[in-house]
C-alpha positions as CSV (number, residue, x, y, z in Angstrom):
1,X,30.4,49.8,-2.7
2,X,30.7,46.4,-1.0
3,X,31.7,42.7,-1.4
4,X,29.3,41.1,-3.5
5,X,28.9,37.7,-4.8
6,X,29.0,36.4,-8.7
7,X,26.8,33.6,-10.1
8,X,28.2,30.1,-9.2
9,X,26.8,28.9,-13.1
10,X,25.5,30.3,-16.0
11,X,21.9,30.7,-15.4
12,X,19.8,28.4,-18.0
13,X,18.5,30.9,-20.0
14,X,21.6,31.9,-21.0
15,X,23.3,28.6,-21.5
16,X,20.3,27.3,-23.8
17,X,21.0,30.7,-26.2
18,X,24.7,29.6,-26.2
19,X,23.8,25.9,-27.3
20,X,21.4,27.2,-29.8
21,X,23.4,30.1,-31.2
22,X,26.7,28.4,-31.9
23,X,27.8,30.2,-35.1
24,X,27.5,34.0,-33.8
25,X,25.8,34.7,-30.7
26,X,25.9,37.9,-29.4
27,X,24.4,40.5,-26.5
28,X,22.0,41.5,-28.4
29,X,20.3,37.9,-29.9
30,X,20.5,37.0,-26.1
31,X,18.5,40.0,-24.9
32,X,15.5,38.6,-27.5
33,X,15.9,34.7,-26.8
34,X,13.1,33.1,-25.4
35,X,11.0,36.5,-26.0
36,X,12.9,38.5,-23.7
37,X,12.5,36.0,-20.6
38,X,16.0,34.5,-20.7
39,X,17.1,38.0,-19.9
40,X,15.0,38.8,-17.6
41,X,15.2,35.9,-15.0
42,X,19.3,36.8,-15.8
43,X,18.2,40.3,-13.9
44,X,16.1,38.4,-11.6
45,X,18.9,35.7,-10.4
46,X,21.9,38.9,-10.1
47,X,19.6,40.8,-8.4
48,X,18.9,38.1,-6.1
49,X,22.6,37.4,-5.7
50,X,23.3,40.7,-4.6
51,X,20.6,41.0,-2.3
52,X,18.3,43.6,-4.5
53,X,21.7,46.4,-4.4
54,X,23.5,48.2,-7.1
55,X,26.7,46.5,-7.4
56,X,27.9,49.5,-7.3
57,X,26.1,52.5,-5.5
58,X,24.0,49.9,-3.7
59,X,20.4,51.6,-3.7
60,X,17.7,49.4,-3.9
61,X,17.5,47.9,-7.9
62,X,13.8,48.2,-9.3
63,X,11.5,47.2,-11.8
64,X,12.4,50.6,-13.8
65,X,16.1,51.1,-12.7
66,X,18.1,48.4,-13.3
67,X,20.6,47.3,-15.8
68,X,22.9,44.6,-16.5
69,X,26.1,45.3,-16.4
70,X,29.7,44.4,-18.1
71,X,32.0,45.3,-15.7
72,X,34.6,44.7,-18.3
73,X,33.1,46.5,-21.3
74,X,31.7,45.2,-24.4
75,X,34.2,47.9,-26.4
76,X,37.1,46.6,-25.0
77,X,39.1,45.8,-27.8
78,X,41.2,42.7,-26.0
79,X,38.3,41.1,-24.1
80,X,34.9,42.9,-25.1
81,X,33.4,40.3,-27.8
82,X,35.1,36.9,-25.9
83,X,33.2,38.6,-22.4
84,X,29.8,40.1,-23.2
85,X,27.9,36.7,-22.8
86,X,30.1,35.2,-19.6
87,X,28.4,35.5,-16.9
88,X,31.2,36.1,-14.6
89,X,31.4,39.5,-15.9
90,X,27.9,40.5,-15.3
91,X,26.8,42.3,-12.1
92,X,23.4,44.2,-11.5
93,X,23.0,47.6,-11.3
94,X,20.6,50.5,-11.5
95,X,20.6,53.0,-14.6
96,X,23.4,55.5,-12.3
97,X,20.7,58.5,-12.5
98,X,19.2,58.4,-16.1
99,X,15.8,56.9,-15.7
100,X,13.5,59.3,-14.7
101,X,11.7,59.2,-11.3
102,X,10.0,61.6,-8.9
103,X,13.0,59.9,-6.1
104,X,15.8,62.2,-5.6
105,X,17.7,59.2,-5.0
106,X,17.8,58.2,-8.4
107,X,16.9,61.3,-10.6
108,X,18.6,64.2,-10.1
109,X,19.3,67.5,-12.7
110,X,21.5,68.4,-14.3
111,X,21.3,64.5,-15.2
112,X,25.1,64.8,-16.7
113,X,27.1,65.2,-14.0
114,X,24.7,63.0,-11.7
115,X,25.5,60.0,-14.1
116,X,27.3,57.3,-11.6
117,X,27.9,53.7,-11.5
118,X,28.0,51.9,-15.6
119,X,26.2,54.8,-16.8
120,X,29.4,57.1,-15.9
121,X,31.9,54.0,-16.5
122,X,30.8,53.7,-20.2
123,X,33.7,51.9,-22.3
124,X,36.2,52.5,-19.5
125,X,38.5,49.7,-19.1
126,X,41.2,49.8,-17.0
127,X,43.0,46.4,-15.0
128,X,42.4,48.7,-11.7
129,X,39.3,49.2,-11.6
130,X,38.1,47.0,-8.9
131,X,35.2,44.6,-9.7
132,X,33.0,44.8,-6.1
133,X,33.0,40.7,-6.5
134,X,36.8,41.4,-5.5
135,X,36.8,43.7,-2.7
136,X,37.4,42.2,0.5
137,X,34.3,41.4,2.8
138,X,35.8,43.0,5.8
139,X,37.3,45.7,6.6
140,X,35.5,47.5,4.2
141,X,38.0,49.4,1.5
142,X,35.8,52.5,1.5
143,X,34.0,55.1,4.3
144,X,31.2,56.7,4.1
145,X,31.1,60.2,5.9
146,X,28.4,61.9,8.1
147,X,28.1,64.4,4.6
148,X,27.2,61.4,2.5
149,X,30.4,61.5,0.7
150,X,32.2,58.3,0.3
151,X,36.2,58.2,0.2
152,X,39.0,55.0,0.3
153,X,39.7,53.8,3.9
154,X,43.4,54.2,3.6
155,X,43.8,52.1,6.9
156,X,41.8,49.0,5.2
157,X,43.7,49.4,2.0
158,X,47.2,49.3,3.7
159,X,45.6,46.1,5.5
160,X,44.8,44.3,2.5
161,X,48.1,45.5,0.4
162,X,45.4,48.1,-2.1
163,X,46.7,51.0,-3.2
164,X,44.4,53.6,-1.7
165,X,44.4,55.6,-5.0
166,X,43.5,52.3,-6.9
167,X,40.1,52.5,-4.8
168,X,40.0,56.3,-4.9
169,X,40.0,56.3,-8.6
170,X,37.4,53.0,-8.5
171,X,34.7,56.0,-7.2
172,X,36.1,58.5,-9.1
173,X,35.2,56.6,-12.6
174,X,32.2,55.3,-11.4
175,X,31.2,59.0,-9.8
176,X,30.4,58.0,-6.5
177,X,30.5,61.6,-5.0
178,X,28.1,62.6,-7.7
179,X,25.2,64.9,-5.5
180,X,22.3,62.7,-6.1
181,X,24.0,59.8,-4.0
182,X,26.3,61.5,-1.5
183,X,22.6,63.9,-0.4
184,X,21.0,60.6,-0.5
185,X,23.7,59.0,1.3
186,X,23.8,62.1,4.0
187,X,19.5,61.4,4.3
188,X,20.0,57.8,5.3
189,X,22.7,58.8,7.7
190,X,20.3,61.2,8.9
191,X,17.8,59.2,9.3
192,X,19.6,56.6,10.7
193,X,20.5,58.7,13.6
194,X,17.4,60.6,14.2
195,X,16.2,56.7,15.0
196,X,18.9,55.1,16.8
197,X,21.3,57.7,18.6
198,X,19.6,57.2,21.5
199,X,20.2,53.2,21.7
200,X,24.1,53.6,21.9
201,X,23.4,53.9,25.8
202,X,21.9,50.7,25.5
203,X,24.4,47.9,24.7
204,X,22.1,45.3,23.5
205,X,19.3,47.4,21.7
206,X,22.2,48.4,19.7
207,X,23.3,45.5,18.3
208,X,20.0,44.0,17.8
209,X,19.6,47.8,16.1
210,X,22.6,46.7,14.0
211,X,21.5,43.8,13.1
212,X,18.3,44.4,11.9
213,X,20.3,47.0,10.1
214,X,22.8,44.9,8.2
215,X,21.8,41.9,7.5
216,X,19.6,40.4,5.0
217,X,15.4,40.3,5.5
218,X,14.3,38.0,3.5
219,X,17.2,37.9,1.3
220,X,17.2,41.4,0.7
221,X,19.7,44.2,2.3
222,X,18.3,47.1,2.9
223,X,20.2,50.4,0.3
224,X,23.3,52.2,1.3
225,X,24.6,49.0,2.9
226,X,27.5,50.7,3.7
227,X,26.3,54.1,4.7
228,X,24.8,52.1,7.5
229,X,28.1,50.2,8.5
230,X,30.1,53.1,8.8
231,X,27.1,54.5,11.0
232,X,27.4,51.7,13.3
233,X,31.0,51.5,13.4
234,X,33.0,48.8,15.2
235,X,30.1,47.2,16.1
236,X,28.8,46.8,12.4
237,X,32.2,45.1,12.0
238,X,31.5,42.5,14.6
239,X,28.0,41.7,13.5
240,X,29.1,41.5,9.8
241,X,32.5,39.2,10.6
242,X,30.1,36.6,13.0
243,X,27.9,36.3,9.6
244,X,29.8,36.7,6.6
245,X,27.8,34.4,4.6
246,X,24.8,36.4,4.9
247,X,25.2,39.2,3.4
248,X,28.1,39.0,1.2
């Protein structure tokens, strides 16, 4: 899970439903307005804002797995209903392991206890859970290890005044560790190895390895941002902090 950035406005499909349903608008009526295409180019514009990664797992969103969703929940009794159509609690993300696929990445049995990101959050709503539009940029809060599995950075936290647990139980409620995405985060540090161990000899191949790595192609980051920054280390640090911007 990384920094990522929110919508500056309201995209225009979803202020035109807001100016035409005054009286009782809703998630729902939304998701129909305009025959379905104000909702859709809502997907499209989050998507593009986050670079084409789960807000929260950050594989690569597609056509058939992805979601919108609340971060605070549309059940929650205090802010639910005032929330559900404010765009500054929407975030992309895929459908955390339910939609069937022939990629292991994103479809895995027993399908229960692969469930991650919303699909495992459900109705929880909790003032710690951290929204990934708040994390810091750098350092990053979390690690990823050479197993795949992803823990809090206790160093980072202390740095930025986070309770480690506060970002422990973040990827416990979101299930993180599930097996799908800690196998699939272990192949991509795999792969990611088999590549480019042999460039750390090399100075300048590796940061131009690094780069091509970390930051944006055409917009787009390429998935387990943060698999790969751990990979790289210190030196994904420095190519991250000289371009902030880019792929926040």
């Amino acid at each position: 899970m990384k920094r990522i950035r929110g919508m500056a406005d309201s995209p225009p499909g979803l202020t035109d439903y807001l100016e035409v349903e005054t009286e009782n608008p809703s998630w729902d009526g939304f998701r129909s307005h305009q025959g379905g295409n104000a909702y859709r180019n809502l997907v499209e514009e989050l998507i593009n804002v986050q670079h084409g990664l789960c807000g929260y797992c950050e594989t690569r969103l597609a056509d058939l797995d992805r979601q919108v969703e609340h971060v605070i929940p549309r059940s929650d009794r205090a802010q639910g209903a005032s929330r559900e159509l404010d765009s500054r609690n929407l975030i992309a993300c895929c459908k955390g392991g339910t939609a069937r696929s022939a990629d292991a990445d994103r479809f895995l049995k027993p399908v229960r206890s692969n469930r991650s990101c919303g699909e495992a959050k459900g109705d929880y709503s909790d003032g710690a859970f951290l929204d990934p539009r708040e994390l810091p940029a750098l350092p990053s809060l979390v690690r990823v290890l050479d197993d795949g599995a992803i823990k809090a950075d206790a160093e980072a936290c202390a740095a930025h005044e986070v309770p480690a647990n506060r970002v422990t139980s973040t990827i416990e409620v979101l299930n993180l560790n599930a097996e799908r995405l800690r196998v699939a985060r272990r192949r991509h540090w795999d792969a990611l190895r088999d590549m480019w161990s042999g460039s750390f000899d090399d100075p300048d191949l590796l940061l131009q390895v690094a780069r091509s790595e970390l930051l944006p192609q055409d917009g787009q980051l390429r998935k387990f941002f943060t698999t790969s920054r751990c990979y790289f280390g210190s030196l994904a640090e420095r190519v991250l902090d000289e371009q902030s911007r880019a792929w926040v």
